[in-house]
C-alpha positions as CSV (number, residue, x, y, z in Angstrom):
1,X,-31.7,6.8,-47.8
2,X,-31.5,4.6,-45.3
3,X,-29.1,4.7,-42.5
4,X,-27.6,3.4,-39.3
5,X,-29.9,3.7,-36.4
6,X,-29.5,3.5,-32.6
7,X,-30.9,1.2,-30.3
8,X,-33.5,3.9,-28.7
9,X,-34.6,4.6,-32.3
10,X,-35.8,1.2,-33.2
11,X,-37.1,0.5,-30.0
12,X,-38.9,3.8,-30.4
13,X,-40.2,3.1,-33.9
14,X,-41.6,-0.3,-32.8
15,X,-43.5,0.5,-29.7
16,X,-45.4,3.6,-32.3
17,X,-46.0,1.0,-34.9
18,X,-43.5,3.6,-37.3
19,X,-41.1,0.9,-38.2
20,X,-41.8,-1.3,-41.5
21,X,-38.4,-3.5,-41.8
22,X,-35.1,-4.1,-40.1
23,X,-32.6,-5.0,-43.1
24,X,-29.7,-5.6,-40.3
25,X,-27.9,-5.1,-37.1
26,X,-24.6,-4.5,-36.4
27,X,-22.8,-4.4,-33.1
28,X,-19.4,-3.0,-33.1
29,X,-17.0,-3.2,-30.4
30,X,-15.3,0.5,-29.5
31,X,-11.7,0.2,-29.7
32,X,-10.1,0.1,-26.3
33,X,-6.3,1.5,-25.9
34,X,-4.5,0.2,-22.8
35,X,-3.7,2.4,-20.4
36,X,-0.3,1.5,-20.1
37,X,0.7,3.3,-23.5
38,X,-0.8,6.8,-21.9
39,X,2.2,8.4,-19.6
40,X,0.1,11.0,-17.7
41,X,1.0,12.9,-14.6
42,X,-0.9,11.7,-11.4
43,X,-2.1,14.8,-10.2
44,X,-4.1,15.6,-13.9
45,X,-7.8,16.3,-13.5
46,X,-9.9,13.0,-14.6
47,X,-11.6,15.2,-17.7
48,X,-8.6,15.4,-19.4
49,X,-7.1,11.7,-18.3
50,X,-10.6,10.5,-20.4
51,X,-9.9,12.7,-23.2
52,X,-8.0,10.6,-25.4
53,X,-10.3,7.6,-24.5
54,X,-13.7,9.6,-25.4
55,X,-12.4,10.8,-28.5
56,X,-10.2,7.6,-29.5
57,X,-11.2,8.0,-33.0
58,X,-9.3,11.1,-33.3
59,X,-6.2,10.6,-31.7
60,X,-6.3,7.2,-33.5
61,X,-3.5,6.5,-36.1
62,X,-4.9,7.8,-39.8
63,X,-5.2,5.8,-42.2
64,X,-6.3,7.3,-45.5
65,X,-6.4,10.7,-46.7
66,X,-8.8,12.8,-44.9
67,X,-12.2,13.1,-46.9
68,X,-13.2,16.1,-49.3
69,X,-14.2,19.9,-47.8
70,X,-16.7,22.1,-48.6
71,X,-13.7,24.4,-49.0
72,X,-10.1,23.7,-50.1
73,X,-7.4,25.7,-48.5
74,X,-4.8,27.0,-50.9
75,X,-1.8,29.5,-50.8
76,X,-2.4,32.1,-53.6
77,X,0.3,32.9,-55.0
78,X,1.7,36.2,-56.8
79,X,1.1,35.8,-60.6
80,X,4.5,34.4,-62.1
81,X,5.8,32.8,-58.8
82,X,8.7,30.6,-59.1
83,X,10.0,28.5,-56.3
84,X,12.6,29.2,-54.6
85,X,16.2,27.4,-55.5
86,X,16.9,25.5,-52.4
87,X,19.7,22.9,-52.5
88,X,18.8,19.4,-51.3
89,X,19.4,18.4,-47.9
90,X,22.2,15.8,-47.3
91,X,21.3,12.1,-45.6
92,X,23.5,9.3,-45.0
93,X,22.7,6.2,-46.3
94,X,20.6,4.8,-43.4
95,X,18.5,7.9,-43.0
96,X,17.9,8.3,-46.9
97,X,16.6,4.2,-46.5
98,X,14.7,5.2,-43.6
99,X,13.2,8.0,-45.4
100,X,12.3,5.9,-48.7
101,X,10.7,3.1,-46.6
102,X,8.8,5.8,-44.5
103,X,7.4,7.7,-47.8
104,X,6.6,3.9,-49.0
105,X,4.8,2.4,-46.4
106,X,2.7,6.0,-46.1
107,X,1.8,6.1,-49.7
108,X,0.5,2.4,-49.3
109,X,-1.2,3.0,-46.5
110,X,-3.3,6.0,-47.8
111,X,-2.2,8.9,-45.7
112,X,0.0,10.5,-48.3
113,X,-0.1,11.2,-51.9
114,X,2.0,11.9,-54.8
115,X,2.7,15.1,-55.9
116,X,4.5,17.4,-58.5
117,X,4.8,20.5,-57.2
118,X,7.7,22.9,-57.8
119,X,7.8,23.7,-54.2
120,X,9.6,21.5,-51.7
121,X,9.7,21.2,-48.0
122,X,12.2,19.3,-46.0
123,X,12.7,16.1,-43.8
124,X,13.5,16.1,-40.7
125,X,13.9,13.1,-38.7
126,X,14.4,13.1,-35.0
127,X,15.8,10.1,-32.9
128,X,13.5,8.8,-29.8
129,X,14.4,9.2,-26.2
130,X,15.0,5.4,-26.4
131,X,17.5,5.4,-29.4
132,X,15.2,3.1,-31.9
């Protein structure tokens, strides 16, 4: 099945007479993050300063669910597990709103799913430093 090909391989494959067609081209622009969002110390060795910007596609925001293993991880449980009885946390008003538009705007975007599970975990939120 044909796939996308780097410059050095078409180049290659027409200078040996290997290549037949070219269906297209694309060019894509890497995505660049300013460097004013990145709050590093001075004294920190270069390697690790262009960490973040070699490997931008990782530290990048996700945006859908990540793709299908080889392997799924589970927790086995023991046979005839219940969950445990764990009394809901309390919010205030604002906080439950926060938490609704949160789940909301995840579950449009991709990152999260619904689930039905027995078993619960809880939210925590945490205010920023700057008090937004």
């Amino acid at each position: 099945m044909p796939g996308p090909a780097q410059f050095n391989h078409l180049r290659r494959m027409h200078n040996t007479h290997a290549i037949a067609e070219v269906f297209t081209l694309q060019c894509q622009q890497k995505e660049v993050f300013p460097d004013s969002c990145l709050e590093l110390p001075d004294q920190m060795p270069i390697e690790l300063v262009q960490l973040p910007h070699n490997y931008s596609t990782i530290f990048a925001t996700p945006t859908t669910l990540p793709p299908s293993r080889s392997h799924n991880h589970v927790i086995p449980l023991m046979k005839d597990a219940k969950p445990v009885k764990v009394r809901p946390y309390r919010y205030s008003h604002s906080q439950k709103q926060q938490i609704q538009m949160m789940v909301q705007e995840m579950l449009a975007a991709g990152i999260i799913a619904p689930n039905t599970s027995p078993f619960s975990s809880p939210i925590i939120l945490v205010k920023k430093k700057d008090g937004i």
